[in-house]
LOSEKE-21134 format. One record per residue (C-alpha): residue in three letters; x, y, z. Coordinates in nm, 4 decimals, padded with zeros to 6 digits. Example, Ala and Ser with C-alpha at 12.3 -4.5 7.8 and 13.67 -1.06 7.14 Angstrom:
BEGIN
<site r="ALA" px="01.2300" py="-00.4500" pz="00.7800"/>
<site r="SER" px="01.3670" py="-00.1060" pz="00.7140"/>
END
This chain:
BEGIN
<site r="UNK" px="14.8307" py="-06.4427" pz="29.7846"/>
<site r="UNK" px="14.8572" py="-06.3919" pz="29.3981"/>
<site r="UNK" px="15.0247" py="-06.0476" pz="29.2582"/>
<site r="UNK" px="14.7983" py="-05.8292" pz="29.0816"/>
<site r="UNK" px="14.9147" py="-05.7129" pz="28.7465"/>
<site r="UNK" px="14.8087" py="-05.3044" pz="28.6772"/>
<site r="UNK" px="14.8475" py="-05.1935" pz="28.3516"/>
<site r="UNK" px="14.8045" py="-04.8273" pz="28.3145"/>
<site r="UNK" px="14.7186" py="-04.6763" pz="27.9557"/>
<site r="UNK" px="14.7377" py="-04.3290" pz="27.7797"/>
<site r="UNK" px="14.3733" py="-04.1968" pz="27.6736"/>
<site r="UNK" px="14.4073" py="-03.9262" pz="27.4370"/>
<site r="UNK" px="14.0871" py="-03.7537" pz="27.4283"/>
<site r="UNK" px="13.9530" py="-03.6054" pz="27.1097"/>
<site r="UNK" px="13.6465" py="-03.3039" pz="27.1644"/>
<site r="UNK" px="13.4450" py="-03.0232" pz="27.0727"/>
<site r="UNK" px="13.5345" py="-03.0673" pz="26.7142"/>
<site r="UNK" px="13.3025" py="-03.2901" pz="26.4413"/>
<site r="UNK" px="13.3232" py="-03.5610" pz="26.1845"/>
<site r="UNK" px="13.3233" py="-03.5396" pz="25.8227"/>
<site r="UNK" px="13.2745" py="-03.7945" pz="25.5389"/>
<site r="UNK" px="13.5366" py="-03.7549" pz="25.2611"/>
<site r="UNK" px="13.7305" py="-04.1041" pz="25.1862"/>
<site r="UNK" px="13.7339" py="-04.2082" pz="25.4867"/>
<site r="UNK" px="13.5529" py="-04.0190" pz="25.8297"/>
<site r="UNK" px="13.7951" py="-03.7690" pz="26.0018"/>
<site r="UNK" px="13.6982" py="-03.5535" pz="26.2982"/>
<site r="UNK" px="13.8208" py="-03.2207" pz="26.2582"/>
<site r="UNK" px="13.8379" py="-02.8354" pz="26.4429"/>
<site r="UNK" px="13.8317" py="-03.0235" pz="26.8193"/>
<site r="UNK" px="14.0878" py="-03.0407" pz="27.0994"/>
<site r="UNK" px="14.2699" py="-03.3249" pz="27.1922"/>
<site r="UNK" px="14.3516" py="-03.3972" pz="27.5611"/>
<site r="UNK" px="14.6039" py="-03.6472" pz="27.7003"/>
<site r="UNK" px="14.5081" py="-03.8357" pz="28.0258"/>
<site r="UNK" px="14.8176" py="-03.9823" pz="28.1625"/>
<site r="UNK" px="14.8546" py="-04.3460" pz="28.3438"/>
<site r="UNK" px="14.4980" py="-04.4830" pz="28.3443"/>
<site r="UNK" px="14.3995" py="-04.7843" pz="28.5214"/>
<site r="UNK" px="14.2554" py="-05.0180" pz="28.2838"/>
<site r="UNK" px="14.0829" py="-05.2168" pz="28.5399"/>
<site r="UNK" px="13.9067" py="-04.9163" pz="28.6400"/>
<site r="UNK" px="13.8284" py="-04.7510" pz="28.2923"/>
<site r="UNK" px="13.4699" py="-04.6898" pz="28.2811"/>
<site r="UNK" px="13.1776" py="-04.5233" pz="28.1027"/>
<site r="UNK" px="13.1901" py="-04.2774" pz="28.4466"/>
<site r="UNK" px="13.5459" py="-04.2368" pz="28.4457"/>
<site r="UNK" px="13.5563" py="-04.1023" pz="28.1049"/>
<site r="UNK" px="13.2267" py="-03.9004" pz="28.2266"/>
<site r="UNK" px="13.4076" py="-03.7667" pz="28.4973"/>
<site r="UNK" px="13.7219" py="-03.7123" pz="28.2428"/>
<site r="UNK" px="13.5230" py="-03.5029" pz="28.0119"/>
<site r="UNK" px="13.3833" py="-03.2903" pz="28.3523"/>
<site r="UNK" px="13.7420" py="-03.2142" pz="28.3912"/>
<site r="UNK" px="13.7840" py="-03.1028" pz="28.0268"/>
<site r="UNK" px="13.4260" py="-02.8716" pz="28.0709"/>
<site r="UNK" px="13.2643" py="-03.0611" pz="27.7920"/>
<site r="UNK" px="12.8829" py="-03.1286" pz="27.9525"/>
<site r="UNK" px="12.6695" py="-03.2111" pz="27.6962"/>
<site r="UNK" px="12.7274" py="-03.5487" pz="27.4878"/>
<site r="UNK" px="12.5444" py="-03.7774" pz="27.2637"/>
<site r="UNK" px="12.7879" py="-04.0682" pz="27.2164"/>
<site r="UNK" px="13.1036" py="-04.1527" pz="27.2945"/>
<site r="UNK" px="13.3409" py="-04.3261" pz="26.9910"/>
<site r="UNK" px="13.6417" py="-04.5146" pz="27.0664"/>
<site r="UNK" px="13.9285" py="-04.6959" pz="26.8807"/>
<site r="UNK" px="14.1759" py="-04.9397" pz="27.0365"/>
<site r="UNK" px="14.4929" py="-04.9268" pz="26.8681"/>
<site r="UNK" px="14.6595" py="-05.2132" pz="26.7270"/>
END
């Protein structure tokens, strides 16, 4: 039987704010929110449903995302 690697990740969640186009796009006016030790094998479209549930934020068009580098 193999050993499964887990690597867990921060996800810092930016809401309830809004972009604006100067020199480069910034979102502004929101709250950030800092979810802790995330499974990135289980890191899903839900799970960051379910994450923004938790944070009372409801009602969404789109999510944006940015890995870092």
């Amino acid at each position: 039987m193999h050993a499964v690697m887990t690597t867990f990740v921060k996800v810092l969640i930016h809401h309830s704010g809004y972009f604006i186009e100067n020199d480069e796009r910034s979102y502004v006016s929101g709250n950030v929110d800092v979810f802790d030790a995330v499974n990135v094998n289980k890191l899903s479209v839900s799970e960051i449903d379910y994450m923004l549930k938790e944070l009372g934020v409801f009602y969404y068009k789109y999510f944006f995302y940015r890995i870092p580098n």
